[in-house]
BABAKOL-515509 format. One record per residue (C-alpha): residue in one letter; x, y, z. Coordinates in steps of 0.2 Angstrom, whole numbers. Layout:
N
<pt code="A" c1="X" c2="Y" c3="Z"/>
...
This chain:
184
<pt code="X" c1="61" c2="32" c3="-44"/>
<pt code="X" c1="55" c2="46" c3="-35"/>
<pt code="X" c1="39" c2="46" c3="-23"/>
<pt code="X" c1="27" c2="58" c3="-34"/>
<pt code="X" c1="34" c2="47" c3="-50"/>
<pt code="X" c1="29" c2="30" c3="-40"/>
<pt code="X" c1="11" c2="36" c3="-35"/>
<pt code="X" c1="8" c2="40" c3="-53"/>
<pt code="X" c1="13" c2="24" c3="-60"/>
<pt code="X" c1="3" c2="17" c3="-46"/>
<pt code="X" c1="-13" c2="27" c3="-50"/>
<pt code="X" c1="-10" c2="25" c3="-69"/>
<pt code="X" c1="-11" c2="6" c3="-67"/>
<pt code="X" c1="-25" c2="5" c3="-54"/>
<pt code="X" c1="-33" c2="15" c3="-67"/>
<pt code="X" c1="-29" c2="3" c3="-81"/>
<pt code="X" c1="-32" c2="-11" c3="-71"/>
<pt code="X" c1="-50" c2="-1" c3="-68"/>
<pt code="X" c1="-53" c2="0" c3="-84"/>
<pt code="X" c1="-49" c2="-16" c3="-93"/>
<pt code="X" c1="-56" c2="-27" c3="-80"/>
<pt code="X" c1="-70" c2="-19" c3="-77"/>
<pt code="X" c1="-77" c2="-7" c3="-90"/>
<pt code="X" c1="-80" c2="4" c3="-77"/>
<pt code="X" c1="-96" c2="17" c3="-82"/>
<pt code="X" c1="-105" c2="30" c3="-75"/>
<pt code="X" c1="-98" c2="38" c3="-59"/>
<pt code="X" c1="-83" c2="25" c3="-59"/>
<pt code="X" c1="-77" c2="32" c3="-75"/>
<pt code="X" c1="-79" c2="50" c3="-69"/>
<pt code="X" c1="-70" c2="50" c3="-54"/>
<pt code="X" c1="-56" c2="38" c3="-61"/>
<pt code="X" c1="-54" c2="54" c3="-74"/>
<pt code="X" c1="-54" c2="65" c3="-60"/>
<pt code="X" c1="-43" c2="56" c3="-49"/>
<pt code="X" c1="-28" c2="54" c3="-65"/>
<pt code="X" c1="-31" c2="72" c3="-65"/>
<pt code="X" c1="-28" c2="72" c3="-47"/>
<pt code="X" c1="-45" c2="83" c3="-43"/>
<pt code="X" c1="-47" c2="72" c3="-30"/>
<pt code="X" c1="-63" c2="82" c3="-21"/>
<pt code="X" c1="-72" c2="78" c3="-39"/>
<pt code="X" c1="-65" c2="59" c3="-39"/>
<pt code="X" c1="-73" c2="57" c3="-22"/>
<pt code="X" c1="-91" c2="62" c3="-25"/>
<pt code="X" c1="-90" c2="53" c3="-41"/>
<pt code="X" c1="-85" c2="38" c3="-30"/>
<pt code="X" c1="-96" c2="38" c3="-17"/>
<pt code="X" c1="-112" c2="42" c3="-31"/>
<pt code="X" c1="-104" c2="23" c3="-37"/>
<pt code="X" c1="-105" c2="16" c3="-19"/>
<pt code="X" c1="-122" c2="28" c3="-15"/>
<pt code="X" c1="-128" c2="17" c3="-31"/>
<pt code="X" c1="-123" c2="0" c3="-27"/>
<pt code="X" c1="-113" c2="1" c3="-44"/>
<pt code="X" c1="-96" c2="-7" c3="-48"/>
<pt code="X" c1="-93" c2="-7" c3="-29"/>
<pt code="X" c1="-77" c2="-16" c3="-28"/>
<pt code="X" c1="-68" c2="-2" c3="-39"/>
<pt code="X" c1="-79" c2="14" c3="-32"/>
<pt code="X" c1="-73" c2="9" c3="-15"/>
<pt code="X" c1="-54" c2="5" c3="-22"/>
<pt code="X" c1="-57" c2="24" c3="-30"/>
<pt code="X" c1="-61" c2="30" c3="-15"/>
<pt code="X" c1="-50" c2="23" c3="-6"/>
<pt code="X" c1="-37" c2="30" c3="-16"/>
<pt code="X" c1="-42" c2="47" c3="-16"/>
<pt code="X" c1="-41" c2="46" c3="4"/>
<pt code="X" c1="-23" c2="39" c3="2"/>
<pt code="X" c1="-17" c2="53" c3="-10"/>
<pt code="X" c1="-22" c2="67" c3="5"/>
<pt code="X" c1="-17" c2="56" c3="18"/>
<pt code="X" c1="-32" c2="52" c3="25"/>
<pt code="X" c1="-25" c2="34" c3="30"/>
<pt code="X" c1="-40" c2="31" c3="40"/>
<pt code="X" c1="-53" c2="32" c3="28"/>
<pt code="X" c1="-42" c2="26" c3="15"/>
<pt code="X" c1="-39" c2="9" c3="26"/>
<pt code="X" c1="-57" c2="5" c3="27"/>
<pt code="X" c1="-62" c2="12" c3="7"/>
<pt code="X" c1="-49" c2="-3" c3="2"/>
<pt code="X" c1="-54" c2="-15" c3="13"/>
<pt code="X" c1="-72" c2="-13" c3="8"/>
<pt code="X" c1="-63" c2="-13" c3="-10"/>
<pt code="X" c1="-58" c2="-30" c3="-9"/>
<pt code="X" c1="-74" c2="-36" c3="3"/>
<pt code="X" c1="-83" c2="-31" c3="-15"/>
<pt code="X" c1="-73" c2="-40" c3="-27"/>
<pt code="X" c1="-60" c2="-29" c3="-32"/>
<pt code="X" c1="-43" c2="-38" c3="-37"/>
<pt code="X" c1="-31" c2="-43" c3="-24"/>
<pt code="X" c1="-13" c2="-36" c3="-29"/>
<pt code="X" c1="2" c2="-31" c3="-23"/>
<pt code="X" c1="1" c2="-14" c3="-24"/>
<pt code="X" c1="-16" c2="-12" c3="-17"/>
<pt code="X" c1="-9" c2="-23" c3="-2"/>
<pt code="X" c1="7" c2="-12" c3="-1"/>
<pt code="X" c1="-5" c2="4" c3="1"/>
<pt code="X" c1="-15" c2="-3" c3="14"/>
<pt code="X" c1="1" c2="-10" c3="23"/>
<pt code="X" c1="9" c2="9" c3="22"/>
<pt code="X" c1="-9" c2="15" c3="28"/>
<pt code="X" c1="-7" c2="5" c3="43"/>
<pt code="X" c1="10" c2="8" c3="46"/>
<pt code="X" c1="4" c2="28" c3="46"/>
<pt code="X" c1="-11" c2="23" c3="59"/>
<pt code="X" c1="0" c2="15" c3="72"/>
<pt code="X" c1="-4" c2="-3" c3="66"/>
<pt code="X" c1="12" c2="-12" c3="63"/>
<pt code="X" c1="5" c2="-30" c3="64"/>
<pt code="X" c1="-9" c2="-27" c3="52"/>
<pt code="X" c1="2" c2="-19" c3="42"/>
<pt code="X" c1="15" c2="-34" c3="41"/>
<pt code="X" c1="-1" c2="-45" c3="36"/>
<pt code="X" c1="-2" c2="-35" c3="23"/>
<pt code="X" c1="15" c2="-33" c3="16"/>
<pt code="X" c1="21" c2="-53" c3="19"/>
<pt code="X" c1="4" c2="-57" c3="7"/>
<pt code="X" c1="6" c2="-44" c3="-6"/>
<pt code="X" c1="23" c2="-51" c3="-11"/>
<pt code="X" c1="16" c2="-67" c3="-12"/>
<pt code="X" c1="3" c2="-61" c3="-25"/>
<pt code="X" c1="8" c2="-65" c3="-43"/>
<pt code="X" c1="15" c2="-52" c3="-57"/>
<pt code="X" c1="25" c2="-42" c3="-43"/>
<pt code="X" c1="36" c2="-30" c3="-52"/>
<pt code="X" c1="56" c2="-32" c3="-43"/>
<pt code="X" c1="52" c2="-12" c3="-38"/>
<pt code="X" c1="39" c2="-14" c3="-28"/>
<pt code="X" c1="43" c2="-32" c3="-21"/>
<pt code="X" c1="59" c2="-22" c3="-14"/>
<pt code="X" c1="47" c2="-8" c3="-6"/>
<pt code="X" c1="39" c2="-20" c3="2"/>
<pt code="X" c1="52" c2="-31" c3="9"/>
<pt code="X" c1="58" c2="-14" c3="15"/>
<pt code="X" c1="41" c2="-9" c3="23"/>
<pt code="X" c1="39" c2="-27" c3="31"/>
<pt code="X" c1="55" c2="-21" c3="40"/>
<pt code="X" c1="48" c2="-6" c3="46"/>
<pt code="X" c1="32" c2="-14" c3="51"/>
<pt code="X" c1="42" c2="-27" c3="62"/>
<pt code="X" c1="54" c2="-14" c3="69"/>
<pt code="X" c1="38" c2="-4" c3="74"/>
<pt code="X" c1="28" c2="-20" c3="79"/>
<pt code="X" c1="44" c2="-20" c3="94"/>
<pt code="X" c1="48" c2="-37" c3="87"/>
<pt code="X" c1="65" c2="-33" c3="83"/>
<pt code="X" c1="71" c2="-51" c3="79"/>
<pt code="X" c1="60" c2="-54" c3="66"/>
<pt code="X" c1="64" c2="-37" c3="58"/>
<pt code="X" c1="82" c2="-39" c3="60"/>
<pt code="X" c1="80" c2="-57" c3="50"/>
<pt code="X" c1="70" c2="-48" c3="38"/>
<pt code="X" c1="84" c2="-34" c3="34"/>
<pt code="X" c1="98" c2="-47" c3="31"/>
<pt code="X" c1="86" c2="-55" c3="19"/>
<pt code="X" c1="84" c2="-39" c3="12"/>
<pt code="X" c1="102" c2="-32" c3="11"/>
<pt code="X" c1="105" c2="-50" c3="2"/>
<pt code="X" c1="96" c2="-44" c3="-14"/>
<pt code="X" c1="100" c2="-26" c3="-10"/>
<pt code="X" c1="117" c2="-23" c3="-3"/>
<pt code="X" c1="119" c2="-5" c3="-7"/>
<pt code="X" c1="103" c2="-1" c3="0"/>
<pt code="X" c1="112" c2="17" c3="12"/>
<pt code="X" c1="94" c2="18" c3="21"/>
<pt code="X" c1="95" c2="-3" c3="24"/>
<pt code="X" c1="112" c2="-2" c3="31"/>
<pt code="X" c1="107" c2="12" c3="43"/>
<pt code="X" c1="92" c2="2" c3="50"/>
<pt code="X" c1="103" c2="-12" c3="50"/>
<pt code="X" c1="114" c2="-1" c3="63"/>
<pt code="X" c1="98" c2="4" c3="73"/>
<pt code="X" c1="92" c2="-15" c3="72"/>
<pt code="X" c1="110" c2="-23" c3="79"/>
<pt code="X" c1="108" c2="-9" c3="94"/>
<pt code="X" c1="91" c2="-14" c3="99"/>
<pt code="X" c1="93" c2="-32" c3="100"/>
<pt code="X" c1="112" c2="-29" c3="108"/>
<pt code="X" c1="103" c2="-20" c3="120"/>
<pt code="X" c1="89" c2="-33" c3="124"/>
<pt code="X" c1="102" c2="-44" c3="127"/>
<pt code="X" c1="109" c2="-36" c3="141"/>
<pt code="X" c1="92" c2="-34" c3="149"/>
């Protein structure tokens, strides 16, 4: 699946989930239209009129948040979710998985392996986007400097996924850098 089909699904079913478990109104509803039509400038004013509002704060914040995350605003989108789910916005994986790849893009490896070891533990994963995030745990070890613990990780992850070309090649890098810490 490629990455502009992945953030569409993902969009289309935080914008489902929006919508069946909330019944979002008002300003919520506009800027979810807005954001499925990717006019994210639009998306985030009708947002931040939810959140101006005090109105369905947990999914105004989670609509913000992903309007930051689809112009790679990482940092604006980190604290919009966090504040998402501080407000009573479901907890799932793919909401975990953004905030982890938000973190991993703000230099925060270890918050961003909190993120990714809990969101696969969160029920009704899909197999897709368990396997992203077991590969994004590695990253976030790797770039954590805790080479061991990513390396352990991998093996786990080339179990399910042999054929994985990317894995393999991290798993090259990963059996230099502890080879190398060895012989320090």
């Amino acid at each position: 699946m490629t990455a502009g089909r992945k953030k569409k699904v993902i969009i289309g079913i935080l914008v489902a989930l929006c919508m069946t478990v909330t019944g979002c109104a008002g300003s919520v509803k506009k800027g979810t239209k807005y954001l499925e039509e990717k006019d994210y400038k639009n998306a985030e004013v009708e947002f931040q009129d939810a959140v101006d509002k005090k109105k369905n704060l947990g999914e105004a914040y989670r609509g913000l948040g992903l309007c930051y995350w689809e112009q790679k605003k990482y940092e604006k989108a980190e604290k919009a979710l966090e504040k998402a789910l501080k407000n009573g916005t479901e907890e799932t994986a793919t909401l975990y998985n953004i905030l982890g790849i938000c973190d991993l893009e703000l230099d925060k490896p270890e918050k961003a392996v909190y993120y990714f070891e809990n969101g696969q533990e969160l029920s009704g994963v899909g197999k897709e986007l368990l396997k992203e995030m077991a590969y994004n745990l590695v990253v976030a070890y790797e770039k954590a400097g805790d080479y061991q613990s990513a390396k352990e990780k991998l093996d786990s992850y080339l179990k399910a996924n042999p054929d994985d070309k990317k894995a393999l090649k991290e798993q090259e890098f990963l059996n230099t850098q502890i080879s190398e810490g060895d012989q320090q």
